[in-house]
C-alpha positions as CSV (number, residue, x, y, z in Angstrom):
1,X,0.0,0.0,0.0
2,X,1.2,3.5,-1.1
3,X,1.8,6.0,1.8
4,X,0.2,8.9,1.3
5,X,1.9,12.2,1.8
6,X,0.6,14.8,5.2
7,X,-0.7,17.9,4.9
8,X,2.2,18.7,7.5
9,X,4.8,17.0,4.9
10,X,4.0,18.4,2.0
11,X,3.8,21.8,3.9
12,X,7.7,21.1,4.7
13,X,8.3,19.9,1.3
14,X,7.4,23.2,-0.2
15,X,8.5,25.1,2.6
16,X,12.1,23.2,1.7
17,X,11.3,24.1,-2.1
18,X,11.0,27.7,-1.2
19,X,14.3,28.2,0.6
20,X,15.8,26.0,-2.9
21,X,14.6,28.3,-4.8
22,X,15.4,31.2,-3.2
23,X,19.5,29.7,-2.8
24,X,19.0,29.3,-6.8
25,X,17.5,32.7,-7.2
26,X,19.8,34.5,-4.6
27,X,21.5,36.9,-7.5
28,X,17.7,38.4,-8.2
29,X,16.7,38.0,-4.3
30,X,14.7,35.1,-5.2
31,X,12.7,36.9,-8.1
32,X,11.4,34.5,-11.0
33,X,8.7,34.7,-13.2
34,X,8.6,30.9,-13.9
35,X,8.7,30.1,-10.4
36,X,5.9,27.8,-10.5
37,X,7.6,26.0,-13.2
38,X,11.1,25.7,-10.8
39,X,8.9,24.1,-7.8
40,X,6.7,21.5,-9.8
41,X,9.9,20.3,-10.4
42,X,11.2,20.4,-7.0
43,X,8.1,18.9,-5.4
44,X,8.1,16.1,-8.3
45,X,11.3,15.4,-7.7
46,X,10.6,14.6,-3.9
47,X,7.2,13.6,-4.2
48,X,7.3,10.6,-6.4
49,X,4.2,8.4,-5.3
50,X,3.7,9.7,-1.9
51,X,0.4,12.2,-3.3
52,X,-1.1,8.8,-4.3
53,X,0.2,9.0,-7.6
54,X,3.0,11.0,-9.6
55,X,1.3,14.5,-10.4
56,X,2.5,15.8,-13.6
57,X,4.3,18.7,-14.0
58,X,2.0,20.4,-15.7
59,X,-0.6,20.0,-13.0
60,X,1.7,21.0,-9.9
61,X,2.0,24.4,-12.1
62,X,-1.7,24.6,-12.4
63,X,-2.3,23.4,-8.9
64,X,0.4,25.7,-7.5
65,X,-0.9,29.3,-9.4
66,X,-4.2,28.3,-8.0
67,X,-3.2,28.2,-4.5
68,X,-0.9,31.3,-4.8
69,X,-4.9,32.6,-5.6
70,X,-6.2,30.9,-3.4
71,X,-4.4,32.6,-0.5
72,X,-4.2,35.9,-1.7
73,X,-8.1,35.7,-2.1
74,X,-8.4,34.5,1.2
75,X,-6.4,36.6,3.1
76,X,-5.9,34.7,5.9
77,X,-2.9,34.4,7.7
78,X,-2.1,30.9,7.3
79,X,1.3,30.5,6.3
80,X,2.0,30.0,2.3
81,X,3.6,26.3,3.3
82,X,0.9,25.3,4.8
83,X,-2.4,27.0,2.7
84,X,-0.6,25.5,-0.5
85,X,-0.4,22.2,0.4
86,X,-3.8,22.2,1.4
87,X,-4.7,23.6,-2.0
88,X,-2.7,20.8,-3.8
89,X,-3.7,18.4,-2.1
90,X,-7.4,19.4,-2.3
91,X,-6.7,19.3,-6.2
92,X,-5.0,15.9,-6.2
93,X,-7.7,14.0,-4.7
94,X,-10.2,16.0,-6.9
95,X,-8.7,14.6,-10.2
């Protein structure tokens, strides 16, 4: 049986992803207009399975813009680790 991925795990997997990216980015203080493209990649990377099956690139993009949305909507003061993961994760199980 597969284990499935937390939302606490896949909050520290992106949180991990963030502070990557930013190391990567640290010329332009993290500034990149593809970033969405840089942490589907990340998160595949580390993922693997563990979501219940491998998400696509493609849809970690999609599923990562929506919860960047999703939070700025909101407004709430959730931290971005956690808010997105609950987003992906919502999106995952929803496919």
């Amino acid at each position: 049986m597969t284990e499935h991925i937390s939302l606490e795990d896949l909050a520290a997997l992106l949180k991990q992803a963030g502070e990557r990216h930013h190391e990567a980015f640290h010329e332009a203080d993290g500034a990149d207009p593809e970033w969405a493209l840089w942490y589907a990649g990340y998160v595949q990377a580390h993922l693997w399975d563990r979501a219940g099956r491998l998400p696509s690139r493609s849809e970690l993009v999609y599923l990562l813009i929506a919860a960047e949305r999703t939070l700025a909507a909101s407004g709430g003061d959730e931290p971005w680790p956690r808010a997105y993961a609950r987003c992906i994760l919502a999106g995952l199980e929803g496919t």
